[in-house]
C-alpha positions in Angstrom: -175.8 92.1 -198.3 -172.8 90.6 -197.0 -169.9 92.6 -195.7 -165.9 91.8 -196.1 -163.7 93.7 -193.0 -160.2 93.9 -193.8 -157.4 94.0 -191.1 -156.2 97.3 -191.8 -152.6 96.8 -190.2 -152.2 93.7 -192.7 -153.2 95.3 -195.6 -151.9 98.7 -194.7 -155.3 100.4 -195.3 -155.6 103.9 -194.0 -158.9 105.0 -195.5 -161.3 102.2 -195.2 -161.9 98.8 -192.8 -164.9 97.2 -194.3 -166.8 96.6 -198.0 -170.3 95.6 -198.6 -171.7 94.3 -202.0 -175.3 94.6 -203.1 -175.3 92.1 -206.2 -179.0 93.4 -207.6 -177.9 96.8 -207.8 -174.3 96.4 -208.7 -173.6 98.4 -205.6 -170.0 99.0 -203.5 -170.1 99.9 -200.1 -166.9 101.1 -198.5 -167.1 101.9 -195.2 -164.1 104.0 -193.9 -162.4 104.9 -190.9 -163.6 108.2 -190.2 -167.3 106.8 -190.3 -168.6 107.8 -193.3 -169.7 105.0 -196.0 -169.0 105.5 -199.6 -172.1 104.3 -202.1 -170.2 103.8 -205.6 -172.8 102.9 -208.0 -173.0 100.1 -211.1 -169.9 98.0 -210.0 -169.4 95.4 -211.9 -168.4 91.7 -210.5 -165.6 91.5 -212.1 -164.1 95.4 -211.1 -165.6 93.9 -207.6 -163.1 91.1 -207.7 -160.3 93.2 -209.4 -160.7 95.3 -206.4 -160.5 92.6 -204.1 -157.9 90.8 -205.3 -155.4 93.9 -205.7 -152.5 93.5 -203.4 -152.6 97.2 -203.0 -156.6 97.9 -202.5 -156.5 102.0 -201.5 -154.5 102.6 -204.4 -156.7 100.4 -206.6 -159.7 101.7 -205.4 -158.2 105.3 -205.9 -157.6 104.4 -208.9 -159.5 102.0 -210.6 -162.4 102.2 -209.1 -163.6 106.0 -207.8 -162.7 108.1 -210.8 -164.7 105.1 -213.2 -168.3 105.3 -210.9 -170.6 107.7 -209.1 -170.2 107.7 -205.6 -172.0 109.3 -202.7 -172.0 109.8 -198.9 -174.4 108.1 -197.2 -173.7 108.2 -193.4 -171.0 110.1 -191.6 -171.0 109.7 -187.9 -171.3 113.0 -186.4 
């Protein structure tokens, strides 16, 4: 899996830093600031490049992308 880090100053991002994409299993992983890393399940490639592509990527992925796919916790730093 290969892993995309966004400046978050540039963007403006306050939630997340970093995205992962696991193509077989049409799997997002957004790792965010606080540590923990958010699996949202059966992404497509195309909401994948929506996402990426949206000037505005916390509100898209607020938006667009969370409320449309399960998603689980799988690691929080403690």
């Amino acid at each position: 899996m290969q892993f995309t880090t966004f400046h978050s100053e540039d963007w403006n991002l306050k939630t997340f830093h970093t995205i992962g994409y696991q193509k077989d299993t049409q799997t997002l992983h957004v790792c965010l600031h606080d540590g923990s890393t958010l699996e949202v399940l059966d992404v497509s490639e195309q909401r994948l490049f929506e996402f990426i592509l949206a000037p505005y990527k916390e509100q898209h992925l607020q938006d667009h992308v969370l409320p449309n796919h399960d998603v689980k916790v799988v690691q929080t730093k403690t």
